[in-house]
C-alpha angles and dihedrals in degrees: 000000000000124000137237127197103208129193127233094252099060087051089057099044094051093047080052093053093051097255120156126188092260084067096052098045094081090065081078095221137124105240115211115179117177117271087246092065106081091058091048094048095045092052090054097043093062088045107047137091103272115182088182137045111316098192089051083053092061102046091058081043089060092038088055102049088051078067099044121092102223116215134189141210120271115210080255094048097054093042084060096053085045095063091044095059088053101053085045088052087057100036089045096227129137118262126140138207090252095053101033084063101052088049085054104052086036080054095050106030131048102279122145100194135039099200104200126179082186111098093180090061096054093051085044097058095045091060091043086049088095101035096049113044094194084068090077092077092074099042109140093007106095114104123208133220091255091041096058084045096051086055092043081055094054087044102039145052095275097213092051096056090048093053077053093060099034091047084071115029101163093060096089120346096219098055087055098054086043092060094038087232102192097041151087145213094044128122145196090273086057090045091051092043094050081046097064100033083071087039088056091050097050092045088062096057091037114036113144094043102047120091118237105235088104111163 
């Protein structure tokens, strides 16, 4: 089965939305988060803005986390993410300690995806691409937020994906205007289409490190 490193946003994003692990699972995918993330998830998860049930939020936390494989830095590893920072300090460019760590260990081990809620990120590794040659290894495997949520749509009931997302709007903006919350009339076709309109634009600005698996 192939494999998939996830941040910690799009856990928690996903835990927000409503999503188990039963609802993952048709991805088809292994899902490996660093150790560090359930703490991290569970913090912000009693911190943030919840319009639904929050104890019912951390118990699909805790039922998620039962699926995922959690992996942790090697001294390598970590040397590696090091060094990353500090190509992103020069550069100024946004990457922080959590990500650079998962780049790190989807660099070194054999993981297909590197699953990133962080846009920023993303941005951040296609201008280091020239500057860090090890940066090559994950060229067209980034995935981006939108498009996690346009394969959930293919896999999934599609309404129901979209009453996930609406029944928390101030989760992530962009999600929100992808799935039209507030209004009526519109359909999966229009959710797919708002979906990889922020995918293109992001493609344009990162086109070496995201993956091509676009809705």
């Amino acid at each position: 089965m192939p494999e998939a490193s996830v941040d910690t946003d799009i856990i928690l994003k996903c835990i927000a939305y409503g999503l188990s692990a039963g609802d993952v699972a048709p991805l088809g995918y292994g899902i490996l988060a660093l150790g560090t993330s359930r703490f991290t998830v569970g913090s912000r998860l009693k911190r943030m803005r919840l319009d639904t049930d929050r104890a019912a939020a951390i118990n699909r936390a805790e039922e998620l986390f039962g699926a995922i494989k959690v992996i942790e830095p090697t001294a390598d590893e970590l040397a590696l993410a090091a060094a990353l920072e500090y190509e992103a300090q020069k550069a100024i460019v946004s990457l922080d300690t959590g990500e650079s760590q998962l780049v790190a260990v989807t660099i070194k081990r054999p993981i297909d995806f590197l699953v990133t809620g962080d846009k920023r990120a993303i941005l951040a590794l296609e201008q280091l691409l020239g500057a860090v040659d090890v940066l090559t290894a994950i060229e067209g495997r980034a995935v981006c937020l939108e498009q996690l949520v346009a394969r959930l749509l293919l896999v999934l009931n599609p309404p129901a994906v979209r009453a996930g997302v609406c029944s928390e709007p101030s989760v992530d903006t962009a999600m929100t205007i992808c799935f039209s919350c507030g209004r009526d009339g519109t359909s999966p076709p229009d959710w797919h289409q708002g979906l990889a309109s922020y995918v293109k634009a992001l493609r344009q600005e990162a086109p070496r490190i995201l993956a091509k698996c676009d809705s």
